[in-house]
KETI-805589 format. One record per residue (C-alpha): residue in one letter; x negated, y, z negated. Coordinates in steps of 0.2 Angstrom, whole numbers, padded with zeros to 4 digits, always signed. Each point is the difference from the previous one (the first is absolute). Layout:
<pts>
aXYZ/...
</pts>
This chain:
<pts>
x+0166+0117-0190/x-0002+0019-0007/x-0004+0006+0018/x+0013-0011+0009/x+0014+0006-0011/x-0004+0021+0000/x-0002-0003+0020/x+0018-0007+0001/x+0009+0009-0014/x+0009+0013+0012/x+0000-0009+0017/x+0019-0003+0007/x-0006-0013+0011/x-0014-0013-0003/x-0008-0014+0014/x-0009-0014-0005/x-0012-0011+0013/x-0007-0014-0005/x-0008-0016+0010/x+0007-0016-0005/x-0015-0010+0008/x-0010-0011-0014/x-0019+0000+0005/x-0014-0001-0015/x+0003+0012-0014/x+0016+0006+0010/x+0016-0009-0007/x+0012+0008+0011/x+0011+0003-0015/x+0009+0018-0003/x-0008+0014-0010/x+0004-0002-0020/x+0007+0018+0001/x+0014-0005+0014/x+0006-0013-0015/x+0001+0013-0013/x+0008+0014+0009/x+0016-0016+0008/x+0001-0006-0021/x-0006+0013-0009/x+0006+0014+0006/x+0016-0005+0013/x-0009+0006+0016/x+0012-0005+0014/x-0011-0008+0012/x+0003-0003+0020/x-0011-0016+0001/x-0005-0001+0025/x-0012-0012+0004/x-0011+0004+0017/x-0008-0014+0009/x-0008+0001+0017/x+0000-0014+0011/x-0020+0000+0010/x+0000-0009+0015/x-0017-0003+0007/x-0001+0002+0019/x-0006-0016+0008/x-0019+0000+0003/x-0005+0002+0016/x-0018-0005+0006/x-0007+0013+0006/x-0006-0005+0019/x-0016+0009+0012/x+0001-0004+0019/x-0014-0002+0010/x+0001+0017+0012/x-0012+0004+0012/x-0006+0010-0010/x-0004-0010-0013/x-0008-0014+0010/x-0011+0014+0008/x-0005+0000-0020/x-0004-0017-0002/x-0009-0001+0016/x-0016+0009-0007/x-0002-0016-0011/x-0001-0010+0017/x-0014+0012+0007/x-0018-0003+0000/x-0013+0012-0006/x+0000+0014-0012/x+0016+0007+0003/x+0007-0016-0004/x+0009-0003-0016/x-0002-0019-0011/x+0012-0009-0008/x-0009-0006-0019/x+0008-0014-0010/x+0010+0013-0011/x+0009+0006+0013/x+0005-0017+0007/x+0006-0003-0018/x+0010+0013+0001/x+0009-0005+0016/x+0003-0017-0007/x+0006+0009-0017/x+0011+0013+0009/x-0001+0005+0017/x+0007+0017-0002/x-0014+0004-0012/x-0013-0004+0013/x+0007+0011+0012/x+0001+0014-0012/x-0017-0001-0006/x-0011-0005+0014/x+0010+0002+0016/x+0005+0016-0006/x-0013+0003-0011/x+0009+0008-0014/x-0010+0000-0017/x+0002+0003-0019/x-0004+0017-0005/x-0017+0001-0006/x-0001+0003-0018/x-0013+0006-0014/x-0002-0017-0010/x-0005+0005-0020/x-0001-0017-0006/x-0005-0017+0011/x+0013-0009+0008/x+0001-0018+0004/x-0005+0003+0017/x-0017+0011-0005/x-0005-0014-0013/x+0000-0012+0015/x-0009+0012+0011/x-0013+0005-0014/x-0002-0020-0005/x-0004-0001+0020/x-0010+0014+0001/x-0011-0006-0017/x-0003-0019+0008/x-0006+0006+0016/x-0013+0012-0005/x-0005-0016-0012/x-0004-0010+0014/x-0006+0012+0011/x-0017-0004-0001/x+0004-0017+0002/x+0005+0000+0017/x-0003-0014+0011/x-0011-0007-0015/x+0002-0017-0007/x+0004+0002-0019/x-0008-0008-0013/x+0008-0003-0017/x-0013+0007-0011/x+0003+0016+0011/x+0021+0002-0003/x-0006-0003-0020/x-0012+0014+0000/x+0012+0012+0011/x+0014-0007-0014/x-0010+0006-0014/x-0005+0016+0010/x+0014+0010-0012/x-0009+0018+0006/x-0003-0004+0021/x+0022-0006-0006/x+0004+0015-0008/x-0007+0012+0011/x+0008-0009+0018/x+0016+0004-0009/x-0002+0017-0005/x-0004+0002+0020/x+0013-0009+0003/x+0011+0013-0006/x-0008+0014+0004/x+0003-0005+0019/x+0014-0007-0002/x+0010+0005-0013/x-0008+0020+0000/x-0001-0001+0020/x-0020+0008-0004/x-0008+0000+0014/x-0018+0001-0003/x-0011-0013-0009/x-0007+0017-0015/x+0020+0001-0001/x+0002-0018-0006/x-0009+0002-0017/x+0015+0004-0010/x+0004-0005-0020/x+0016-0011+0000/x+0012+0005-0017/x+0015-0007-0007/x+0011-0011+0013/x-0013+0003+0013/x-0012-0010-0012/x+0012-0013-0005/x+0003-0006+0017/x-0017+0001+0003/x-0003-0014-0013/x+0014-0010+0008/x-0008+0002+0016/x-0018-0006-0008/x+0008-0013-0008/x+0007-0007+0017/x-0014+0002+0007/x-0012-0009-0009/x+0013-0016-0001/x-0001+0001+0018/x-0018+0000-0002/x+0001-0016-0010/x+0013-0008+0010/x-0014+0002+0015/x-0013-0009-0011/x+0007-0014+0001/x+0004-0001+0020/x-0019+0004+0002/x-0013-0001+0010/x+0010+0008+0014/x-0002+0012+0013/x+0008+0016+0000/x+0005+0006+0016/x+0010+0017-0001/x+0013+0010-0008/x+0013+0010+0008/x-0002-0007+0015/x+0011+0011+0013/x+0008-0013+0014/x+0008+0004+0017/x+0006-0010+0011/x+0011-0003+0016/x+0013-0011-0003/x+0011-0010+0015/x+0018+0002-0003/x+0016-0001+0012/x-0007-0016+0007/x-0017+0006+0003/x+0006+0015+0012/x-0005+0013-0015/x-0011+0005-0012/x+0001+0007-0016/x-0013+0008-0012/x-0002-0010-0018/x-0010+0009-0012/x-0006-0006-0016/x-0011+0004-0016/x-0007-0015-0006/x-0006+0003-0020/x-0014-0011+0001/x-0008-0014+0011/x-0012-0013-0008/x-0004-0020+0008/x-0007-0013-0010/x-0005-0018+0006/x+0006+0008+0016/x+0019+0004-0005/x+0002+0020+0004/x+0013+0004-0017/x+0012+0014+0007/x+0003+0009-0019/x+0013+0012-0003/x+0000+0010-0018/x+0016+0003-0007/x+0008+0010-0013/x+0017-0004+0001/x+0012-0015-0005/x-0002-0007+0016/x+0004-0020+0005/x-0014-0011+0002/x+0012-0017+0004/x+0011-0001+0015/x+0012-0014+0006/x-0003+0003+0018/x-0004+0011+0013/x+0017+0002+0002/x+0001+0008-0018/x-0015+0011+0003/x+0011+0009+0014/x+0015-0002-0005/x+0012+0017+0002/x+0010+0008-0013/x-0010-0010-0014/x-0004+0007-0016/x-0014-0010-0008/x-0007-0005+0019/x-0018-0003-0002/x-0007+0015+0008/x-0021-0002-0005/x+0001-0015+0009/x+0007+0008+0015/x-0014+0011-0001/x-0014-0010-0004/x+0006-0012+0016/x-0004+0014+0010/x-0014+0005-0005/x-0006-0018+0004/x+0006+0002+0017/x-0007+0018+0003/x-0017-0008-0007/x+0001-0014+0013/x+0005+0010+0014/x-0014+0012-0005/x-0015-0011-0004/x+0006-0017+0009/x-0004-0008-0016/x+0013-0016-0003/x-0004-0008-0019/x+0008+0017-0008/x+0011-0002-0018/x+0013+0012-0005/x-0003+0007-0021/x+0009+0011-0010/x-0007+0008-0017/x+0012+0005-0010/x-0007+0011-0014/x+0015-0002-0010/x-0005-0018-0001/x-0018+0000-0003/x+0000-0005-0020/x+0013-0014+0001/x-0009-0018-0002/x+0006-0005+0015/x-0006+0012+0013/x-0001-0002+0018/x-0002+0009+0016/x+0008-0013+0010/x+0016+0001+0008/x+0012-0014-0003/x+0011-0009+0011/x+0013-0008-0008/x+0009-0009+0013/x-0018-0011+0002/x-0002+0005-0018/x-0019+0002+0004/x-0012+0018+0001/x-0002+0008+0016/x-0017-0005+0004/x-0003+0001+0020/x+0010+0014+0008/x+0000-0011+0017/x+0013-0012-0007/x+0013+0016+0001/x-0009+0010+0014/x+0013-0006+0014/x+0017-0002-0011/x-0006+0021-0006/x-0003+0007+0016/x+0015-0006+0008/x+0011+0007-0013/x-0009+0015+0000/x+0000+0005+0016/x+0020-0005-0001/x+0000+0016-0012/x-0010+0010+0011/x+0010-0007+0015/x+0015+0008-0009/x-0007+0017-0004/x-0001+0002+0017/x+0016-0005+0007/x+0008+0012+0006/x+0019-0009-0002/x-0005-0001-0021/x+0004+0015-0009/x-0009+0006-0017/x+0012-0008-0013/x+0003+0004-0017/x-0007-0013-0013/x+0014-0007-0008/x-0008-0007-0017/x+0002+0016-0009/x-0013-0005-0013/x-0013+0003+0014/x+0005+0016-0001/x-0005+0006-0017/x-0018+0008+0002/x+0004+0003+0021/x-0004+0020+0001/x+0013+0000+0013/x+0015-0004-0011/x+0008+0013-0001/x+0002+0005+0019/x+0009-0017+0000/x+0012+0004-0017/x-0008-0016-0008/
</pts>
């Protein structure tokens, strides 16, 4: 009040601003001093209220025909060989998200800039959880596994420790050699490490119990050609399956997850449903996997799984995806093999029309973690 009163004690002409809007600790009420200068003191006021009317434009979706030059583009995923692009089941998620997303990030290729991570992202958890269970299994590849081996390997807490300190030395520190890869993890590094151990042995345990079975391989990098437009065409399909085991001879497709992802679908009209928020996407995935596998291998008794790590300590955990329209697990992929590949290859069909453009998703809530958002003012 001292200072407000020396400021304004020789000033012929005084203006006030205040905002009359009422949000938290705001009340929108006039200063105390405007009050006691009008009663107190008989400052003649000249009270003008200013308002602004704001009009939002109406949104337009923002539309990519299919040039020449643009199909050229998408030709190289229709060429055999090694000059031949693939499409992976991210990127047919995309186009059944948002289509104009597909086209900018792998028609024309455009990327996120690269950035020095300092602390581990969701996406590098995943990747170093990955990375962790591979090198676990590795020497049991194409080995039948027997239960007191996954116990010992559980309770193997220094052969644990050291795969993840590798882990992210390669990938996390992007060291290259294995004398590199003997590092000290401090602080959050070694905090997440625990996390990471601790998944890992649960996964261990979880494993226990499905044995004896074999393992067949992790990682496993899939390509093949697949027959679209009516079987005039073909189109690469890539995909890296995260591990491959068979038991009793069932070949279990298993996909590790990190995220919140779905497990239950209604039908395989909700799985590729467009401009769907909560659209099961893991199941999408998975699905294909089991069809690259099949195409690859010729094997026919294959089973779609997901793990979710986010799940592993609840009592009721499972790997198995749910149908809920037949309210029973997915336990034979062949009882959806036909019904999938005819809707996928609709989707593929459509990417390479050359009548239907690269639309703009309109469920904004898709939007929220796209990188390209901000090209399209979202």
């Amino acid at each position: 009040a001292y200072n407000f009163y020396r400021l304004i004690q020789r000033t012929r002409r005084l203006f006030f601003l205040y905002d009359s809007r009422s949000e938290g600790m705001q009340t929108g009420e006039v200063s105390r001093f405007v009050h006691q200068l009008r009663y107190h003191y008989g400052v003649d006021f000249k009270s003008v209220n200013i308002s602004y009317e704001v009009n939002f434009p109406p949104e337009s979706v923002i539309r990519v025909s299919k040039t020449a030059e643009i199909m050229t583009k998408l030709q190289t995923f229709l060429e055999d060989g090694e000059g031949g692009r693939a499409l992976s089941a991210s990127s047919v998620n995309t186009y059944i998200d948002c289509p104009l997303q597909f086209y900018l990030r792998y028609v024309e290729q455009m990327e996120e800039q690269e950035e020095v991570q300092e602390n581990v992202e969701a996406g590098m958890f995943g990747t170093l959880l990955h990375e962790v269970m591979q090198k676990i299994y590795e020497p049991f590849v194409g080995k039948m596994i027997q239960k007191h081996e996954l116990e010992e390997l559980a309770n193997n807490h220094v052969l644990i420790e050291k795969t993840i300190t590798r882990a992210f030395a390669t990938r996390f520190f992007k060291r290259k050699k294995d004398k590199d890869a003997d590092i000290e993890l401090e602080g959050n590094y070694l905090l997440i490490a625990r996390v990471i151990k601790t998944f890992a042995e649960k996964i261990l345990k979880i494993d226990t119990i499905r044995t004896p079975f074999r393992y067949i391989q992790a990682e496993k990098n899939t390509l093949i050609r697949f027959p679209i437009q009516n079987g005039t065409m073909y189109v690469n399909l890539k995909g890296y399956i995260d591990r491959v085991d068979e038991k009793e001879g069932i070949t279990r497709i298993l996909d590790y997850k990190t995220g919140s992802d779905k497990l239950d679908f209604n039908s395989l009209e909700d799985v590729f449903a467009q401009n769907k928020k909560d659209r099961p996407k893991a199941v999408m995935q998975t699905f294909l996997y089991c069809l690259l596998y099949i195409y690859d291998t010729g094997s026919n008794a294959v089973v779609p799984e997901v793990l979710k790590v986010r799940d592993l300590f609840k009592g009721d955990f499972s790997t198995q995806l749910k149908d809920k329209d037949r309210s029973l697990p997915v336990e034979d992929f062949g009882d959806y093999k036909e019904e999938f590949t005819k809707k996928l290859t609709a989707v593929i069909d459509e990417i390479f029309d050359s009548q239907v453009p690269f639309d703009q998703c309109t469920e904004v809530k898709l939007c929220q973690w796209c990188a390209f958002k901000v090209i399209c003012r979202r």
